[in-house]
C-alpha positions as CSV (number, residue, x, y, z in Angstrom):
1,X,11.9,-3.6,-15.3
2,X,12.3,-1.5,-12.2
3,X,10.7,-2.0,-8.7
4,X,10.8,-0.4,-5.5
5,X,12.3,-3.3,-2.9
6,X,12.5,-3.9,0.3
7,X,16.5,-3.7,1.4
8,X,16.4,-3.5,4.9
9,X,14.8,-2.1,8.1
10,X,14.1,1.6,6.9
11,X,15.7,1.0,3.5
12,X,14.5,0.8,0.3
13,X,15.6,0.9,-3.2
14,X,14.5,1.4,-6.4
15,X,15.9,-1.6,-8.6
16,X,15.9,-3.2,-11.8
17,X,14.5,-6.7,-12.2
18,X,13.3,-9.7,-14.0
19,X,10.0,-9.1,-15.7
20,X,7.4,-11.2,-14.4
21,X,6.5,-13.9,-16.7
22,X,3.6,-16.6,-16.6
23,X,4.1,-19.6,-14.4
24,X,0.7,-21.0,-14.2
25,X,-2.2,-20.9,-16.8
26,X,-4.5,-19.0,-14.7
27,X,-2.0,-16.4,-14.2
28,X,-2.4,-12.7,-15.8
29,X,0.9,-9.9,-16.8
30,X,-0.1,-6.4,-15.6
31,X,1.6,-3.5,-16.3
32,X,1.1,-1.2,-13.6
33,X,-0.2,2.3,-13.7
34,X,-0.7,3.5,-10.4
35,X,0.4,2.5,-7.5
36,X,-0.3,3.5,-3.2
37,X,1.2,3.1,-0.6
38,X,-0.5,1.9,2.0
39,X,-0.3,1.9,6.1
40,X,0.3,-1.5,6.1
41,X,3.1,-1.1,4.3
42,X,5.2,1.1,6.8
43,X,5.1,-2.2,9.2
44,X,7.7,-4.0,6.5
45,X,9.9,-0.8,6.7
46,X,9.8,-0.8,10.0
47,X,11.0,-4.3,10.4
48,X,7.7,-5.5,12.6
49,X,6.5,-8.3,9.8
50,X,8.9,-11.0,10.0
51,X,10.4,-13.1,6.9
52,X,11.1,-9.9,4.5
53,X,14.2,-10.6,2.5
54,X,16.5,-8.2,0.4
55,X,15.4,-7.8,-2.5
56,X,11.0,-8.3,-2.3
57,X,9.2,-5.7,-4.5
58,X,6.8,-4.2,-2.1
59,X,2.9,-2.8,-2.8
60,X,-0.3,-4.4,-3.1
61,X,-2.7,-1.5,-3.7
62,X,-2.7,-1.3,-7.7
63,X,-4.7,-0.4,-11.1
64,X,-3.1,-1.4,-14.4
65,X,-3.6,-2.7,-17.9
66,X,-3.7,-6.4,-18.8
67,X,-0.7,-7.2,-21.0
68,X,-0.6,-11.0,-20.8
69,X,-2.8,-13.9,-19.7
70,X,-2.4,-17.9,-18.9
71,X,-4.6,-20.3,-21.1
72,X,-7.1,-20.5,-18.7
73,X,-8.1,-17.3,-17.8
74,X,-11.3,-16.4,-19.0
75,X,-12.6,-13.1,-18.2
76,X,-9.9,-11.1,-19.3
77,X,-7.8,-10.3,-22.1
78,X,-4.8,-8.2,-23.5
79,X,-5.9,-3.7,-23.0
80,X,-8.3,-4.6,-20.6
81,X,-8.2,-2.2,-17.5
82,X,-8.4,-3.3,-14.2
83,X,-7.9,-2.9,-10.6
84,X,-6.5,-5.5,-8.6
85,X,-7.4,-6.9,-4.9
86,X,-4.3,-7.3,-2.5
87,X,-5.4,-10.3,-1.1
88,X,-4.8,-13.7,-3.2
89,X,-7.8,-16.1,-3.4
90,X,-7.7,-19.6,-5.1
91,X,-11.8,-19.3,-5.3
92,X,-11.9,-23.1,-4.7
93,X,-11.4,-23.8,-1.4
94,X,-14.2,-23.7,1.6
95,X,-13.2,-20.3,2.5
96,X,-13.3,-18.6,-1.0
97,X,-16.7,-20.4,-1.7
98,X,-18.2,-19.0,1.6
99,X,-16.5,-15.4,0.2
100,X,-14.1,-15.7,3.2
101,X,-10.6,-14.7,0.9
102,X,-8.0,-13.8,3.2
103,X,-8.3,-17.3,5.0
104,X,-7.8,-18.9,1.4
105,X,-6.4,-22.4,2.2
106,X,-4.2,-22.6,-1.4
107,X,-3.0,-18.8,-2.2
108,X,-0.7,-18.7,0.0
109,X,2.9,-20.5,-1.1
110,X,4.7,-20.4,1.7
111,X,1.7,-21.7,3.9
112,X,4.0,-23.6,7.1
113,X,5.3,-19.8,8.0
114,X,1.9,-18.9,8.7
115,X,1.1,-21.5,9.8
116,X,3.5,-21.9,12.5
117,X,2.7,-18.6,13.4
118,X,-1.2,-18.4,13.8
119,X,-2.2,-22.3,13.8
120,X,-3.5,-22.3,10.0
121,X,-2.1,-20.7,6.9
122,X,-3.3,-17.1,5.6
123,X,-4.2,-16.1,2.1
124,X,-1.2,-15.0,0.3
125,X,-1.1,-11.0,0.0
126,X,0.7,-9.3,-2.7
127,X,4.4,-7.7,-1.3
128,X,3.7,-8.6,1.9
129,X,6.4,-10.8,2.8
130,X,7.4,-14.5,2.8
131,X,4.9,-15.0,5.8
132,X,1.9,-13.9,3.7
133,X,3.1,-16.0,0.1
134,X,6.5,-14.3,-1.2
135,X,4.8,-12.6,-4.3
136,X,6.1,-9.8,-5.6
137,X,4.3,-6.3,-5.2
138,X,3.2,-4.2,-7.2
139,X,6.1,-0.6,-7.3
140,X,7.1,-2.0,-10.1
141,X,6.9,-1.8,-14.1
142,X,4.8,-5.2,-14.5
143,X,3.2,-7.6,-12.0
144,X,2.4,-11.4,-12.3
145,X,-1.6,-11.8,-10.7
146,X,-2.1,-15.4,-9.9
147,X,-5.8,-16.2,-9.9
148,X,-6.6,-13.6,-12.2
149,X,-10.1,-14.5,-12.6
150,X,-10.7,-14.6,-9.4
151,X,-9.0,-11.2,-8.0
152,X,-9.0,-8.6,-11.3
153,X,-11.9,-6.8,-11.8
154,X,-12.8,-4.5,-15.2
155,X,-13.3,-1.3,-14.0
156,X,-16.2,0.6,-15.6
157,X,-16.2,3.3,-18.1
158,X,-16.1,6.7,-17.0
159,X,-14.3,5.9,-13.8
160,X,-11.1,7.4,-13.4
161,X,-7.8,5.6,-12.8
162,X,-7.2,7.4,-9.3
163,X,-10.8,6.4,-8.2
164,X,-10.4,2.8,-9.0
165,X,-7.6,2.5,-7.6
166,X,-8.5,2.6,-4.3
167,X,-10.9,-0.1,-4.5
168,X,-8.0,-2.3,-5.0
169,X,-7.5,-1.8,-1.0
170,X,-8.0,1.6,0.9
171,X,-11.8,1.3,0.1
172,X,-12.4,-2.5,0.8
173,X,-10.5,-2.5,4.2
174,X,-12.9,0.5,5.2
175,X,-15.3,-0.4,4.2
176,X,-15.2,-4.1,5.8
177,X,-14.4,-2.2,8.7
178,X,-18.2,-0.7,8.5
179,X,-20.0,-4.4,7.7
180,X,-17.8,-6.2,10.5
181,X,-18.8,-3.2,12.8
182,X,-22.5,-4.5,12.2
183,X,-24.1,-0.8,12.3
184,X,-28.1,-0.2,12.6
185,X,-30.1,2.7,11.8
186,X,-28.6,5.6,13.9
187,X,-25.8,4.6,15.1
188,X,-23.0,6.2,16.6
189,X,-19.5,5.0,15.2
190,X,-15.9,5.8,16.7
191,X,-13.1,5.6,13.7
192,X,-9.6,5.8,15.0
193,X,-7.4,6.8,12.3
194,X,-7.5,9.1,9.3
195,X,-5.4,8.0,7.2
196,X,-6.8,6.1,3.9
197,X,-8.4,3.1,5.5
198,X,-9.9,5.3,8.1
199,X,-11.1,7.3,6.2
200,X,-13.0,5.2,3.8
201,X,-14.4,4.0,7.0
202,X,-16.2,6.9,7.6
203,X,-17.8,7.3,4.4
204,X,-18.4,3.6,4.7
205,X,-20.4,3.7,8.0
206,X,-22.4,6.2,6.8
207,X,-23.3,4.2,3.7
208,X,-24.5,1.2,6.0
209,X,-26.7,4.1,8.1
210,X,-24.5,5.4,11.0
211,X,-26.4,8.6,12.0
212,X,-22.9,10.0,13.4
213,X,-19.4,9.3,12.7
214,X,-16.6,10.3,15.0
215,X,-13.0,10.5,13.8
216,X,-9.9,10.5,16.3
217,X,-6.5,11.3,15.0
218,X,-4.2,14.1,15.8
219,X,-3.2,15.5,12.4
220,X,-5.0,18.0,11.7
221,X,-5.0,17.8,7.8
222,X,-6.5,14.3,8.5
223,X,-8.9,15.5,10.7
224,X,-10.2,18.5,8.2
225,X,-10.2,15.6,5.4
226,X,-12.3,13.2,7.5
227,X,-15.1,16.5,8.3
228,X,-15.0,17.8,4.6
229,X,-15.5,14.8,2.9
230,X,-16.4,12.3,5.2
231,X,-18.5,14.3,7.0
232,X,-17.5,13.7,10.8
233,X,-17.4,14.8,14.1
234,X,-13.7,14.8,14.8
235,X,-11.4,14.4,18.2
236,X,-7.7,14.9,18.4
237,X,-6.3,13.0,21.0
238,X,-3.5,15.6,21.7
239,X,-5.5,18.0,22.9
240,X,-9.1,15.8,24.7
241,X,-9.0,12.9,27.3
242,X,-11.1,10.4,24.0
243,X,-12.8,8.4,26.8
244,X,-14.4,11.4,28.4
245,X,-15.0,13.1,25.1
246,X,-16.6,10.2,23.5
247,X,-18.9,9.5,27.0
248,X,-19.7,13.6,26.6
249,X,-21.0,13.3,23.0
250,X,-23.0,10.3,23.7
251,X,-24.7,11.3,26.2
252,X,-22.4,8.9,28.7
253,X,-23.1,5.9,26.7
254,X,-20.3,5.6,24.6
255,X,-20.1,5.1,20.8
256,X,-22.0,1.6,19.9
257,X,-19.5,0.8,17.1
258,X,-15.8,1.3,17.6
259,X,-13.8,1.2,14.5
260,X,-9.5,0.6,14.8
261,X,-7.8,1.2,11.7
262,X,-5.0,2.1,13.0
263,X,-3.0,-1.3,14.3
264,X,0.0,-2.5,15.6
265,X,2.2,0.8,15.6
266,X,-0.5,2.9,17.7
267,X,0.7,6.0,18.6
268,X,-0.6,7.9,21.7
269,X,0.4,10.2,24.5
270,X,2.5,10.4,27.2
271,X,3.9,7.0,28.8
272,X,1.7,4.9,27.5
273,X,3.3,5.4,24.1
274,X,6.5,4.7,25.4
275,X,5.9,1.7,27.3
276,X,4.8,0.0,24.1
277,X,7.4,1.2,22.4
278,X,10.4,0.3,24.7
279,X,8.7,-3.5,24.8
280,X,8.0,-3.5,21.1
281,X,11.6,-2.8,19.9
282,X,13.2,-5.1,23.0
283,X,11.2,-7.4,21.6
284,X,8.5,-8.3,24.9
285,X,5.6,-7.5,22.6
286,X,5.2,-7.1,18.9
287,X,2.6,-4.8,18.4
288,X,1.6,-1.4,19.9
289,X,-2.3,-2.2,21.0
290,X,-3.1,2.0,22.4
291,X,-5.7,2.2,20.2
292,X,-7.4,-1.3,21.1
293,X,-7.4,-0.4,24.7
294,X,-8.7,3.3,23.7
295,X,-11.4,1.3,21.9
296,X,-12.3,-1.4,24.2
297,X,-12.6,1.7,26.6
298,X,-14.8,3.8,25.1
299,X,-17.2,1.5,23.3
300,X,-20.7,1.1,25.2
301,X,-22.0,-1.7,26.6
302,X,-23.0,-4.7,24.6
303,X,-21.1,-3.0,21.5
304,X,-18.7,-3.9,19.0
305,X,-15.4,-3.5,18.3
306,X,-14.0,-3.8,14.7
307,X,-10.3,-4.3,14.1
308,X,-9.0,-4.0,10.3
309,X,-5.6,-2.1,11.8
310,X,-3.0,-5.1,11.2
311,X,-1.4,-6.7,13.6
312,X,1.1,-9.4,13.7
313,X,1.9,-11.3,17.2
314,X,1.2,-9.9,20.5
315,X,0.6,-7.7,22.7
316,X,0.5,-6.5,26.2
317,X,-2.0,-5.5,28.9
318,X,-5.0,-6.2,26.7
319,X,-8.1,-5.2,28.9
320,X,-9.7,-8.2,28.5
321,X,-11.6,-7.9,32.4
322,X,-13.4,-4.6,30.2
323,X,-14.2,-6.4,27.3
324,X,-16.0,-9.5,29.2
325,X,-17.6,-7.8,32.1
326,X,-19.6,-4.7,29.3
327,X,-20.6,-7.9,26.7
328,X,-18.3,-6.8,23.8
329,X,-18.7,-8.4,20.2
330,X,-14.7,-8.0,18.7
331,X,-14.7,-9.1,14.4
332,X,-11.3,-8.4,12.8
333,X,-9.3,-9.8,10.3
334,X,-7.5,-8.8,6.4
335,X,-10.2,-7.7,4.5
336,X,-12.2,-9.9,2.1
337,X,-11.2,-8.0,-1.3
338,X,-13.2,-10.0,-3.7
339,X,-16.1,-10.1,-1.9
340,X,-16.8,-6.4,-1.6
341,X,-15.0,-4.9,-5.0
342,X,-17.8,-5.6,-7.4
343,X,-19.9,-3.5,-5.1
344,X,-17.5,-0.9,-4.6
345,X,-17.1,-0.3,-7.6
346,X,-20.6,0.1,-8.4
347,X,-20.8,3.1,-5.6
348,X,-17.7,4.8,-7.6
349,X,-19.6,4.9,-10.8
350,X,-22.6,6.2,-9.5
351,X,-21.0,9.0,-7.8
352,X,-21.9,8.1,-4.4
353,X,-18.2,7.9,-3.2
354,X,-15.3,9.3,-5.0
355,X,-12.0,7.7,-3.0
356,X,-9.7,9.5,-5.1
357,X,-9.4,12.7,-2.4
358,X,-6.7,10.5,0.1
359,X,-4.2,11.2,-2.8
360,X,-2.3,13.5,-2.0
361,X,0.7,13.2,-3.9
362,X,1.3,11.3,-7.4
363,X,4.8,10.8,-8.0
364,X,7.1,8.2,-9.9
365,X,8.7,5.4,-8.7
366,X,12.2,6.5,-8.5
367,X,11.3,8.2,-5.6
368,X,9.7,5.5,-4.2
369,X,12.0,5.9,-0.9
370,X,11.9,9.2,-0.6
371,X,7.7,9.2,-1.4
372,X,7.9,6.4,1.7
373,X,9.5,8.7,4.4
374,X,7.1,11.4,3.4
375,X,4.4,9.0,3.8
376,X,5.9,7.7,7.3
377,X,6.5,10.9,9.1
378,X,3.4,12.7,7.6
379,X,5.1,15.4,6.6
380,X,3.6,17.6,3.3
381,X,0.2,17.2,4.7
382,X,0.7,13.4,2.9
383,X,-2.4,10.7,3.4
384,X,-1.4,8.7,0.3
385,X,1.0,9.0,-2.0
386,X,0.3,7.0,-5.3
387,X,3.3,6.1,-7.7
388,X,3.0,6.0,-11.7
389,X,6.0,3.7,-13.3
């Protein structure tokens, strides 16, 4: 089969492969039909997630039709559609039981890398490097699900392919971004970021009753999507001082939720920007934290701040003397796929939220490098663009 793969730093090819086969009896064959890229992703081209190695099929945001399953799966059979969650989950272990999947304690295969990194192991993420499992992504032809019962879900009639799609990850990342963010009743929520996550944030909070929803980006495309059909208040960072902007349209109390979907390659203004940057790629700090300290910041008093942006190792000049001394509540991690899809999925068929609008561009997966460029530099007006093998 063919599959985009990860070469190098910046470098990506389009390849042919084995076809995935079954290895264990609760594994399920999909054959892929669309495929996104995702934010995430553009960390592994970028070289800032450690343990890629030439060759790894990236993409872990996927809808497909099952073509094969092990002996033991039991919800699923051969023509059955489905979307699939990126995150793996063994559905046995404390954490699945207590709906907590992307700590899964037995999804992940190469557990001691992430272990050695963070303490524990992680769930295992699909194209995400050796560090998060080694499983191959989904730009490909065909893709091996482990744990199918635990991670497929049938997606309903009369939804469409590009709408269910999303709720593989765009959709449950936002909108874990929303729960984590614990909004009441008329709240004010600050979402930095319009790109796909960020904007299923938005239409998120407003689902869990934010009263207002202000989106902070500097692409003005992203900005137009996230008033049109997420229905914000929008600042771009380019032209406004966010801090003062944010106090100005609270009333000088700042937003009570803060939202970062953004993570570990933050761009902002002026030297800031280039002060993470020079450390980041000399290697004195991983991850590019503008948009935490933007966040930490601006949120009010006794707020919370909810991170679903990933990042990988560390940073520098965290404000933590802001964070202790205003009483912030911070809830972050990889978002909980299984846990929310069901629901999701529900809202789709109802018609309450359509996610299919971030695609912006459907093309096939030989240009799978040349669809990632156009994704990284934003060029094209680009917020997603979805690949059909």
């Amino acid at each position: 089969m063919k599959a985009l793969c990860w070469v190098g730093t910046n470098h990506l090819n389009v390849e042919k492969v084995p076809d995935p086969e079954i290895i264990n009896p609760r594994d399920a064959i999909v054959r892929v039909v669309l495929s996104s890229v995702c934010g995430s992703d553009l960390h592994l081209l970028d070289g800032y997630v450690p343990s890629m190695r030439e060759g790894d099929i990236i993409g872990h945001e996927f809808m497909g039709e099952v073509v094969e399953v092990g002996r033991e799966v039991k919800k699923f059979r051969k023509g059955d559609r489905v979307v699939v969650g990126s995150v793996l989950g063994c559905g046995g272990c404390w954490f699945c039981e207590n709906q907590a999947w992307s700590h899964c304690d037995n999804s992940n295969a190469h557990a001691a890398l992430a272990e050695k990194a963070y303490g524990y192991p992680t769930a295992g993420i699909f194209g995400y490097s050796h560090a998060f499992g080694g499983y191959a992504g989904s730009h490909a032809d065909f893709i091996r699900v482990p744990f199918a019962d635990n991670g497929m879900f049938k997606i309903p009639e009369g939804v469409k392919d590009e709408a269910a799609l999303f709720v593989s990850d765009a959709f449950p990342t936002g909108f874990m971004a929303a729960d984590m963010a614990d909004i009441a009743p008329g709240d004010v929520v600050a979402v930095w970021g319009c790109g796909g996550v960020g904007q299923m944030a938005i239409r998120s909070a407003f689902l869990l009753g934010a009263s207002r929803v202000i989106a902070i980006d500097r692409f003005p495309e992203r900005l137009a999507m996230a008033r049109t059909h997420g229905r914000a208040e929008t600042l771009n960072y380019e032209e406004v001082d966010i801090l003062e902007a944010l106090k100005e349209m609270t009333g000088g109390r700042g937003p009570d939720r803060c939202i970062d979907a953004v993570g570990m390659e933050a761009h902002t203004p002026g030297l800031e920007h280039y002060y993470d940057l020079i450390k980041q790629q000399i290697k004195l700090e991983t991850d590019r934290p503008a948009v935490l300290r933007q966040a930490i910041m601006a949120c009010r008093k006794g707020g919370t701040l909810s991170i679903v942006g990933v990042y990988g190792g560390f940073i520098d000049k965290f404000p933590m003397g802001a964070a202790m001394n205003k009483g912030l509540t911070f809830k972050m991690g990889q978002m909980h796929a299984q846990k929310y899809m069901p629901r999701l999925l529900d809202y789709v068929q109802n018609g309450d939220v359509d996610p299919a609008y971030i695609l912006t561009h459907r093309w096939p997966l030989e240009r799978g490098a040349e669809g990632y460029q156009m994704f990284k530099q934003k060029t094209d007006e680009c917020v997603r663009v979805v690949f059909a093998p």
